[in-house]
N, C-alpha and C positions, 0 to 999 in steps of 0.2 A: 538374181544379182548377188555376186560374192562380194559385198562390203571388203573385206582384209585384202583382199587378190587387189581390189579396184584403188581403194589405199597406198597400198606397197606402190603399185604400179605410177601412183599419180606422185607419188615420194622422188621416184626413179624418171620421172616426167620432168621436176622440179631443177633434177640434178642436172637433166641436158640444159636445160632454161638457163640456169648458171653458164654454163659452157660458153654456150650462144653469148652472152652477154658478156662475160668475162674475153673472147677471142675479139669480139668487138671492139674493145679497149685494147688488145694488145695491137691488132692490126691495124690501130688508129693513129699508134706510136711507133711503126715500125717504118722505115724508110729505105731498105733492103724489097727489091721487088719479086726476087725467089721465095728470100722468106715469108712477108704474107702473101705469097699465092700458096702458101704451104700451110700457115694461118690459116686462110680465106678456106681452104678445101676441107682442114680438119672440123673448122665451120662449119661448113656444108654437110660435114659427115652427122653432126652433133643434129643441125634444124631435121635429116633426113633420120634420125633416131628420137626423135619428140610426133613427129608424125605418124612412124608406124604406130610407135607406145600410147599415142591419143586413137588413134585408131583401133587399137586391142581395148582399149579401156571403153569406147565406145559398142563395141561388139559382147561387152560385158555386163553392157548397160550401164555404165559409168559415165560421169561427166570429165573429160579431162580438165587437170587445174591448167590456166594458160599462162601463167609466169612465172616465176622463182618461188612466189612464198615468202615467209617471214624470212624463215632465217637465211635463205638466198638474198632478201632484202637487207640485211645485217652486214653479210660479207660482202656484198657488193657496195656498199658505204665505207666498208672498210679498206675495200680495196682501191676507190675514190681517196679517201686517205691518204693512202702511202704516196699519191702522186704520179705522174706520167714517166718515163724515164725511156729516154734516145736508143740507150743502149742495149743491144741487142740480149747480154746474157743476163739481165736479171727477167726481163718480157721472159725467156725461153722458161728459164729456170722455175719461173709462176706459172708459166702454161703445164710444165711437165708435175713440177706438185699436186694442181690442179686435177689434171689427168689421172694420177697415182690415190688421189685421197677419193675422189670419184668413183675409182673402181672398188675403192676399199670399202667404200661407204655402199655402193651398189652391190658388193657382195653379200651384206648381210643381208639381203633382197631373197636372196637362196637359200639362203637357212629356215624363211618363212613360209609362213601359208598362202604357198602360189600355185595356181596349175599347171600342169608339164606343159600346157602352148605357151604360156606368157614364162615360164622357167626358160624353155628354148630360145625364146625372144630374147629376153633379158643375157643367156647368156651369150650369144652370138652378138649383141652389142657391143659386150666388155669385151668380147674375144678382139673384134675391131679397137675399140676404145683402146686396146694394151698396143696394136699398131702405133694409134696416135704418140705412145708413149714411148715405144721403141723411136720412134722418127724425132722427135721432139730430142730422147738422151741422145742422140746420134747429129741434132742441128747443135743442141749448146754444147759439146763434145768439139764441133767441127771448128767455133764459135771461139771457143778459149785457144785453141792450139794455133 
């Protein structure tokens, strides 16, 4: 069992947990029904990238972690914080930061001590995940105009 591989992976585990939880709140405030079914799928895309990544980390012999984690815990309080809000372009505008700081933060996942399956993994994820992000500057784009 590669301890650092199993690590990184559960780090990057962590990151969709956020996702999943943070699209939960935005979908919960959205009242536009294209928009979250647009929400709801990138959703879907996020839960169906924590299952492959628990599943690699299982084949590694690893435990996957099942929630956010601390500091996923932190920002998600934080983000309880700032409040609910109706309107569409500040939801999009936090989903797409979101999305962008994710992949940033996932990328330094590549710089470390991973194996080329879970390196492949991990980037095919982000490759999607930059979708999310493309669609997202293209809804609060559509949103402001």
């Amino acid at each position: 069992m590669d301890t650092s591989v199993i690590k990184e992976l559960n780090t990057f585990l962590e990151g969709n947990f956020m996702a999943i939880h943070a699209y939960e709140k935005y979908i919960h405030h959205i009242d536009d029904s294209e928009i979250k079914q647009t929400l709801q799928n990138i959703q879907q895309d996020h839960k169906q990238h924590a299952m492959v990544i628990a599943e690699r980390i299982q084949n590694l012999g690893g435990i996957p972690v099942d929630d956010v984690g601390m500091m996923g815990s932190v920002a998600e309080l934080i983000n309880k914080i700032k409040g609910s809000a109706k309107n569409l372009a500040p939801i999009l505008k936090d989903a797409l930061l979101g999305e962008q700081r994710g992949i940033e933060k996932s990328k330094e996942l590549l710089t470390g001590d991973i194996d080329p399956e879970s390196l492949e993994l991990v980037k095919g994820i982000l490759k999607h995940d930059q979708k999310h992000v493309d669609l997202l500057d293209k809804l609060l784009s559509d949103t402001l105009n």
